[in-house]
C-alpha positions in Angstrom: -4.9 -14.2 12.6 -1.9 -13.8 10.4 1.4 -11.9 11.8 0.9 -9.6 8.9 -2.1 -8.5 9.8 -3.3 -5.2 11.8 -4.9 -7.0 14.6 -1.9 -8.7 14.9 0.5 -6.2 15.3 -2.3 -3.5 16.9 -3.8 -5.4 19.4 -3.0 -9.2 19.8 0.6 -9.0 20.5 1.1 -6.2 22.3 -2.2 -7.6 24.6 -0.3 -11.2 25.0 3.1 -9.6 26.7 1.5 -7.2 28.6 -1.4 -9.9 30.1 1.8 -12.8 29.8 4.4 -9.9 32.2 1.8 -8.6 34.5 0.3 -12.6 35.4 3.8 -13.7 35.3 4.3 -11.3 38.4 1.2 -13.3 40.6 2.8 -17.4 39.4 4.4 -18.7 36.5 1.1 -20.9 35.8 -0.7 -17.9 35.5 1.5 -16.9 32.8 1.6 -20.3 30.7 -2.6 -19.5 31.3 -1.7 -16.5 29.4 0.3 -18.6 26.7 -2.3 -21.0 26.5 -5.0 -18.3 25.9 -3.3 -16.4 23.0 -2.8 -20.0 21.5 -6.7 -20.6 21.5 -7.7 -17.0 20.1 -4.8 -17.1 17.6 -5.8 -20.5 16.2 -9.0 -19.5 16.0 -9.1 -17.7 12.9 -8.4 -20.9 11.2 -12.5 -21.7 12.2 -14.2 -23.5 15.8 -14.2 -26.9 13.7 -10.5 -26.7 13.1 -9.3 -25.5 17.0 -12.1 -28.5 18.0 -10.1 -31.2 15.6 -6.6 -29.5 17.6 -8.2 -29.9 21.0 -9.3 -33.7 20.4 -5.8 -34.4 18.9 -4.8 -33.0 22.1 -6.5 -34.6 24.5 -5.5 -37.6 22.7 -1.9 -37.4 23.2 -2.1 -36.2 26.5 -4.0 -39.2 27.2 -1.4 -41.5 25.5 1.4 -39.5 26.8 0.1 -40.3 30.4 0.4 -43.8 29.5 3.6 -44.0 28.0 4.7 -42.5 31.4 2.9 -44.5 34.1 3.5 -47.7 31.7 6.6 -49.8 32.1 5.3 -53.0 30.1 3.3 -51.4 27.5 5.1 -48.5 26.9 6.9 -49.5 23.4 3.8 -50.2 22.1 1.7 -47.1 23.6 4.1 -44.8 21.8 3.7 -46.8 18.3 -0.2 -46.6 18.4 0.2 -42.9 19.4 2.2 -42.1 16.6 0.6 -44.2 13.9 -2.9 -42.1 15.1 -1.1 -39.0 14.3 0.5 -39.9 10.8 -3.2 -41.6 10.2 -4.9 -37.8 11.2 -2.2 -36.2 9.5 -2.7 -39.0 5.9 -6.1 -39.0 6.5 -6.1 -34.7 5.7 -3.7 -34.3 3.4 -2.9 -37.7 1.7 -6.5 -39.3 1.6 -7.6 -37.9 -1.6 -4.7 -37.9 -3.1 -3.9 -41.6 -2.5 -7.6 -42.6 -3.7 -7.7 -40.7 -6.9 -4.4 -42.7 -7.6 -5.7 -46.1 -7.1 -9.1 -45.2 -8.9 -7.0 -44.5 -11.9 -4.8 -47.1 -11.7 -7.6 -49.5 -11.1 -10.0 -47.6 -13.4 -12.5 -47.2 -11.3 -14.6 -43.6 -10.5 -13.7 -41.8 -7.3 -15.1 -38.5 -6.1 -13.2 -36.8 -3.9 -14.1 -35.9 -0.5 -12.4 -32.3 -0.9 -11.4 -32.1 2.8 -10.3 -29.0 3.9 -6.9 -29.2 5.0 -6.6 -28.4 9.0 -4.3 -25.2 9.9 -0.9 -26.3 10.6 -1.4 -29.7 11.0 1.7 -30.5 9.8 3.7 -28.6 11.9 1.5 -29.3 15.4 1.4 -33.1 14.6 5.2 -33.7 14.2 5.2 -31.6 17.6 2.8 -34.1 19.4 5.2 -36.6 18.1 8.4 -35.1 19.8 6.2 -34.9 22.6 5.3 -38.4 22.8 8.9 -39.8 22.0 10.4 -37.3 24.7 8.0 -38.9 27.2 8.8 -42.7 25.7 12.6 -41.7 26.5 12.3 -40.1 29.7 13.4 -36.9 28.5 10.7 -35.3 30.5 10.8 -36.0 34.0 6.9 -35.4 34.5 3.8 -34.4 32.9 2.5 -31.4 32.9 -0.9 -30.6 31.3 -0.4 -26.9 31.4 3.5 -26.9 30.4 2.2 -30.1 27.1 -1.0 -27.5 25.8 1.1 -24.8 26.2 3.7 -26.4 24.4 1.4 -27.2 21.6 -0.4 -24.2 21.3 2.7 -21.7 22.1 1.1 -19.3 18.8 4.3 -18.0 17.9 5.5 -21.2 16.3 2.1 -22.8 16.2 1.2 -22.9 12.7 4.7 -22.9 10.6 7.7 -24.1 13.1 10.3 -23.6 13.6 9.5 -27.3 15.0 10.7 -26.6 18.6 12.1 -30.1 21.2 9.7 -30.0 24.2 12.3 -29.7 26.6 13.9 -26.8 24.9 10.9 -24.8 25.4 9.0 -26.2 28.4 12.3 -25.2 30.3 11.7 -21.6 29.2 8.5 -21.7 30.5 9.3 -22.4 33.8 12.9 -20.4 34.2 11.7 -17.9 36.6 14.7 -15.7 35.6 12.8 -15.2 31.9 9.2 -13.7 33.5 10.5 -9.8 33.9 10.7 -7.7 31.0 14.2 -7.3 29.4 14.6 -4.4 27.0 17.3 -5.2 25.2 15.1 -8.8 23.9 12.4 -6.6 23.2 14.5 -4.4 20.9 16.2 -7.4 19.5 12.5 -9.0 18.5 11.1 -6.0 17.6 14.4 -5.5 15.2 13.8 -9.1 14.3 9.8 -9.1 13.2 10.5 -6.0 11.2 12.8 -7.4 8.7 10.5 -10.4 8.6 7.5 -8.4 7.7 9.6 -6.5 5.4 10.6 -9.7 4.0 7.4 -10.9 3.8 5.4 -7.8 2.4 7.1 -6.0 0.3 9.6 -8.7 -1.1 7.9 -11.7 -1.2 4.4 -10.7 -2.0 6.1 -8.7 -5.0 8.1 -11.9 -6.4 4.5 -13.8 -5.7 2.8 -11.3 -8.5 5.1 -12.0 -10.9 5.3 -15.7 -10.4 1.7 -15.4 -10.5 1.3 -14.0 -13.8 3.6 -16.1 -15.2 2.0 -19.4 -14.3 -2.0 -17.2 -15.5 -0.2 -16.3 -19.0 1.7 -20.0 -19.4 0.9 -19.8 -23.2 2.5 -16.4 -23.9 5.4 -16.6 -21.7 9.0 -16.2 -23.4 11.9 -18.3 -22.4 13.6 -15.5 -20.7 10.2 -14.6 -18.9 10.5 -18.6 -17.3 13.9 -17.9 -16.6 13.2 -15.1 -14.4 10.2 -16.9 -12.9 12.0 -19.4 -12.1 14.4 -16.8 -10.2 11.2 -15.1 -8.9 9.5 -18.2 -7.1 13.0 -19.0 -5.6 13.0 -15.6 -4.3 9.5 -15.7 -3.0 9.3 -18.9 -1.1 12.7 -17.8 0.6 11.6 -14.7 1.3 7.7 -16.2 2.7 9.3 -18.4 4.9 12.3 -16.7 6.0 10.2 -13.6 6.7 7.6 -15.9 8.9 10.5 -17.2 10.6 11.9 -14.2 11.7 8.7 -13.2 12.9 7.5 -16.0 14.9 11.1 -16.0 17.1 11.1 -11.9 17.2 7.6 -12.2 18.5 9.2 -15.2 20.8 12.3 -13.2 21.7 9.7 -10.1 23.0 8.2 -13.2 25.8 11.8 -13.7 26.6 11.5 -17.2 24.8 14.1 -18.0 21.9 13.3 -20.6 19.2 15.9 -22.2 17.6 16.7 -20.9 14.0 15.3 -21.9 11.2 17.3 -20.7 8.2 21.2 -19.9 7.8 21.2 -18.0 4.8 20.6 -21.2 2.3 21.4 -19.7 -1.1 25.5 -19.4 0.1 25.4 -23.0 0.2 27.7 -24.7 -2.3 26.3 -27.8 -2.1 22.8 -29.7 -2.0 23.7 -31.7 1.3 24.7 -27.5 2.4 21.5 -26.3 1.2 19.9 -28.9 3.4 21.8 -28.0 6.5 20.7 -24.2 6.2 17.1 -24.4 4.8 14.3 -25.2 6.8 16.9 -26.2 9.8 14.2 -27.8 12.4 12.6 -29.4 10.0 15.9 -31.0 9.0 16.9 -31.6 12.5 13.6 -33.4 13.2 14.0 -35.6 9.7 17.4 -36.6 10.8 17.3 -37.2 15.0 14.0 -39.1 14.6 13.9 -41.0 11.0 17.6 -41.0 9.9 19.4 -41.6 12.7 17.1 -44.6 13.9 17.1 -45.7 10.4 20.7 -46.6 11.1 22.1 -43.0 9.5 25.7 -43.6 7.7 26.6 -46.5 10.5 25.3 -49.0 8.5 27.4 -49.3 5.5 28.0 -47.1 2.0 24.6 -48.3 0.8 22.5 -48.1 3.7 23.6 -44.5 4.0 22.4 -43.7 0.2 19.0 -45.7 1.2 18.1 -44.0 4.2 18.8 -40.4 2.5 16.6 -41.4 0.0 13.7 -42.5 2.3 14.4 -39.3 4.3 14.4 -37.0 1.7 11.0 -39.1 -0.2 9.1 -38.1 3.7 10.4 -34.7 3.2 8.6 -34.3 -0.4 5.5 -36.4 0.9 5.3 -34.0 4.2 5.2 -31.1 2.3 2.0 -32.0 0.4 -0.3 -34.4 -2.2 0.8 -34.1 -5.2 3.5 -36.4 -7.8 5.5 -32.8 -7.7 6.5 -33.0 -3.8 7.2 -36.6 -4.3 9.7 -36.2 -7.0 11.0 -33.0 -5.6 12.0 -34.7 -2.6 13.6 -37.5 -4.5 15.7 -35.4 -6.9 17.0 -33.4 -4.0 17.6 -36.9 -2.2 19.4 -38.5 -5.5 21.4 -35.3 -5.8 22.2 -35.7 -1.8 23.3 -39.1 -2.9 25.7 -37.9 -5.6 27.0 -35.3 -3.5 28.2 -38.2 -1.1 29.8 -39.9 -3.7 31.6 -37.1 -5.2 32.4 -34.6 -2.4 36.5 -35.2 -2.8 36.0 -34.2 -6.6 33.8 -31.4 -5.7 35.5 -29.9 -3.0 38.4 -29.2 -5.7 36.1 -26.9 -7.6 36.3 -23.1 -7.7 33.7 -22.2 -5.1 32.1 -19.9 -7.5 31.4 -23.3 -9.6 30.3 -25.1 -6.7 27.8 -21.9 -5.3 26.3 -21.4 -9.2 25.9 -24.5 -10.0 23.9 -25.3 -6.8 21.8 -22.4 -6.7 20.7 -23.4 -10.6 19.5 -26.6 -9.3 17.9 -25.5 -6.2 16.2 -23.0 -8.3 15.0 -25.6 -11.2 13.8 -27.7 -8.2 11.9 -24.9 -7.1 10.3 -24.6 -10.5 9.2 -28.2 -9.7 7.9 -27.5 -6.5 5.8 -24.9 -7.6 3.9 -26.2 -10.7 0.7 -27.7 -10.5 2.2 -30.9 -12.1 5.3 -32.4 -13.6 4.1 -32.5 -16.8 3.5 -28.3 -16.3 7.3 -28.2 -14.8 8.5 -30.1 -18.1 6.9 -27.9 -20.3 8.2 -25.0 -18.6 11.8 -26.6 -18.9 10.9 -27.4 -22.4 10.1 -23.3 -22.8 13.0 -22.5 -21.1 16.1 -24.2 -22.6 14.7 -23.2 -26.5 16.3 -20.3 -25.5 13.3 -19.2 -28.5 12.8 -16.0 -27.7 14.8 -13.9 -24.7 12.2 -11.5 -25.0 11.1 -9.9 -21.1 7.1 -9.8 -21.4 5.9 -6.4 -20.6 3.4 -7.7 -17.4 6.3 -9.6 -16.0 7.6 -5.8 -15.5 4.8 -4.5 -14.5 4.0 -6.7 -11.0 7.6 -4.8 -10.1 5.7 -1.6 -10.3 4.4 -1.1 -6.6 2.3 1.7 -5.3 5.0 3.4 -3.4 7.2 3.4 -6.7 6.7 7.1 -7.7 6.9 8.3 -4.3 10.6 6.6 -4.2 11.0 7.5 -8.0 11.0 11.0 -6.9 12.7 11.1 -3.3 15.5 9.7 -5.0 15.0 11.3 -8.8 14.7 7.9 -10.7 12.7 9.7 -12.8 14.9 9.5 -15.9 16.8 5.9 -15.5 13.2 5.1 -15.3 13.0 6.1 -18.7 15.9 5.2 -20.0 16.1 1.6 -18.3 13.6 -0.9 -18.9 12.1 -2.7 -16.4 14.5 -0.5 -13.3 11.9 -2.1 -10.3 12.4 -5.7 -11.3 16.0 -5.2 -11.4 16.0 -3.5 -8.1 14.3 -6.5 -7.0 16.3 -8.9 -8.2 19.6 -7.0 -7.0 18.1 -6.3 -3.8 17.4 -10.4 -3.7 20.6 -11.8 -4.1 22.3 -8.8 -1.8 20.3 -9.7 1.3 20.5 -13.9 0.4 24.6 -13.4 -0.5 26.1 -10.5 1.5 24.9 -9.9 5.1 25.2 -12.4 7.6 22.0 -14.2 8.6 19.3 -11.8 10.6 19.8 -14.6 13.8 23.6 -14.6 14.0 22.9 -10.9 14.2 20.3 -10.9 16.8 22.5 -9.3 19.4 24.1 -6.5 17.7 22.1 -3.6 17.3 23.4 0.0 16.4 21.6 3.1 15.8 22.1 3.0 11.9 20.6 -1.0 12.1 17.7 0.3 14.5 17.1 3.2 11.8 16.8 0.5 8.9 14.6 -2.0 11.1 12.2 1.4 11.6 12.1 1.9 7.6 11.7 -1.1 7.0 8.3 -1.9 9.9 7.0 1.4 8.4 6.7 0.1 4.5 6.2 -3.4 5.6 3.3 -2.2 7.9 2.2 0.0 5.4 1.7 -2.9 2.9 -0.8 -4.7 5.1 -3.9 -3.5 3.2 -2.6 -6.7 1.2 -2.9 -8.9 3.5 -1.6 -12.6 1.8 -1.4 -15.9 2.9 2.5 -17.5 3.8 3.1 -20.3 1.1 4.0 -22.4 4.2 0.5 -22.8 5.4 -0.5 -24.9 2.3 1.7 -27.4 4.2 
């Protein structure tokens, strides 16, 4: 099930922390039992052959993680063939077509493709069975657990779209025996917290979704103003998608008295690509850079070597993310702009930071573009369409997906009536004001995890009520295509 869904929010949840409190009072493993339960039923909906491809992964690492532990000859080499199993599960999904459709047309020879349904999360839960492994390899954890390592895995808060959690970090939480009473002022903070993400997610993002959508379904009679504003629309959307998941998988955390770590730091402030990188998508980039940079040799090894292993990293990050010659070069634009930020940061630093924030956000947002089109000959034709600067025209359907069910009943609480009339388009730019207000002024939703107030409790209400009220819409997170 989805967190924006009713049986979510109506009956999962507040099931899991009353079962998880009340068997937390008998033992502590009762309560993981509880974890490990909610884990099952919650990846369920994904189908039984998909949570029976999860359970043989994870039997297979548990297995391997054994031996990396009892091991003291073989254990370089156990964690090696463990890992390569998992990339090779994780290629074999997501890359296998890809790769073979490539080489048939390179080689010029037919291929039909296998169409393999792409396994929930596997992303996400296979870089997690890597930690696992590596923490084992380097004695981080002491012992094994099979409860504390499935419960790990399958902990359903972060089980499908991160944030990527260490092992340690949260396999200590499960067994602090100070965190198994109920504590009010967490369940208030979470409950604050997964009401701005469904908000987030249902009202803003699904809203900027409609209007990418019909731009990319009416390609041949958009304007260049209209792929402007998509452009600003998709950038909107997947921050708002992910951003909104992410706040509610750690409020739903923070009501189990378990924090994740945070994911996102407001990343359109950043003033720089190497910024944008540090606030966007943080545990991923933690993972990319404890586990690939850093062993490549990270900035220790030279000028060069530094530029080299960014641009490896940054070419995994774009292949991670999915099969197609759009991720690839979307990775390796953002690493070659990394790169060029390293060469010029002195220079850069002496711009206005007005400059240096515009000027960033234009490019994250024209890399978004990329990221989004089916292929790069779609994103260069949308460029193409773009800087004509032909016609600045605002297409009449791009408008219209602003126009929401709810809009008259706000038109006329607040009597927009007539700058209805007398501005066109006044949703969109609500939108698109509303946008840049929450991604530019107010400090990110984690930082202010701790600091509620009546007035913020009021807005968090509002804002669970429309959110919740837009869940007849149910939509997928753009995240789970990864």
């Amino acid at each position: 099930m989805n967190f924006n869904s009713y049986s979510f929010i109506l009956l999962f949840l507040p099931m899991v922390i009353l079962g998880y409190y009340m068997l937390n009072r008998i033992s502590i493993k009762a309560g993981k039992i509880v974890l490990i339960v909610a884990g099952v039923v919650f990846y369920l909906q994904a189908g039984i052959n998909m949570a029976l491809l999860l359970a043989f992964s994870m039997a297979f690492n548990l297995l391997f993680a054994k031996g990396i532990y009892c091991s003291k000859r073989y254990r370089r080499t156990l964690v090696w063939v463990a890992i390569t199993c998992n990339v090779g599960l994780l290629f074999y999904f997501k890359y296998f077509d890809f790769v073979a459709e490539n080489i048939s047309h390179l080689f010029k020879f037919s291929y039909t493709s296998q169409n393999l349904i792409l396994p929930l999360g596997i992303s996400f839960f296979t870089f997690q069975q890597i930690l696992y492994l590596v923490n084992i390899y380097r004695g981080e954890i002491n012992e094994i657990d099979w409860i504390d390592y499935v419960a790990y895995i399958l902990y359903f808060p972060k089980l499908l779209m991160g944030p990527i959690v260490e092992p340690t970090e949260l396999i200590s939480q499960f067994n602090d025996v100070s965190l198994k009473k109920i504590d009010w002022d967490n369940i208030s903070y979470g409950i604050k917290m997964f009401s701005f993400g469904l908000f987030k997610k249902m009202v803003l993002a699904d809203t900027f979704a409609r209007a990418v959508s019909w731009g990319y379904a009416n390609f041949e009679a958009v304007t260049s103003m209209d792929c402007f504003l998509i452009m600003l629309f998709y950038s909107f959307e997947i921050y708002f998608d992910f951003s909104g998941y992410s706040d509610m998988a750690i409020g739903t955390s923070l009501m189990l008295n378990i924090t994740l770590p945070i994911n996102f730091d407001s990343p359109y402030k950043a003033t720089s690509i190497r910024d944008f990188w540090r606030r966007w998508h943080m545990s991923l980039t933690g993972f990319l850079t404890k586990y690939i940079y850093i062993p490549l040799g990270g900035n220790a090894g030279g000028v060069l070597r530094t530029y080299i292993n960014t641009m490896i990293v940054f070419l995994i990050s774009g292949i991670w993310h999915g099969a197609n010659w759009t991720f690839i070069l979307w990775g390796a634009l953002h690493g070659a702009l990394s790169v060029i930020n390293r060469i010029f940061d002195k220079q850069q630093k002496k711009l206005m930071e007005t400059i240096r924030w515009g000027s960033t956000f234009f490019l994250v947002n024209i890399l978004w573009l990329l990221f989004r089109s089916d292929s790069i000959t779609q994103w260069w034709d949308i460029l193409g369409i773009m800087f004509s600067f032909q016609n600045t025209a605002v297409s009449e359907g791009l408008i219209n997906s602003f126009w929401l069910p709810e809009s008259d009943f706000i038109n006329n609480l607040f009597h927009l009536e007539g700058l209805n009339i007398t501005i066109r388009g006044l949703w969109t730019l609500i939108f698109v004001i509303c946008g840049y207000f929450i991604c530019l002024v107010p400090a990110n939703n984690y930082r202010r995890l701790q600091k509620n107030s009546y007035i913020t409790m009021v807005l968090a209400a509002i804002v669970f009520v429309w959110g919740f009220l837009c869940l007849s819409s149910e939509s997928v997170f753009v995240y789970f295509n990864f």
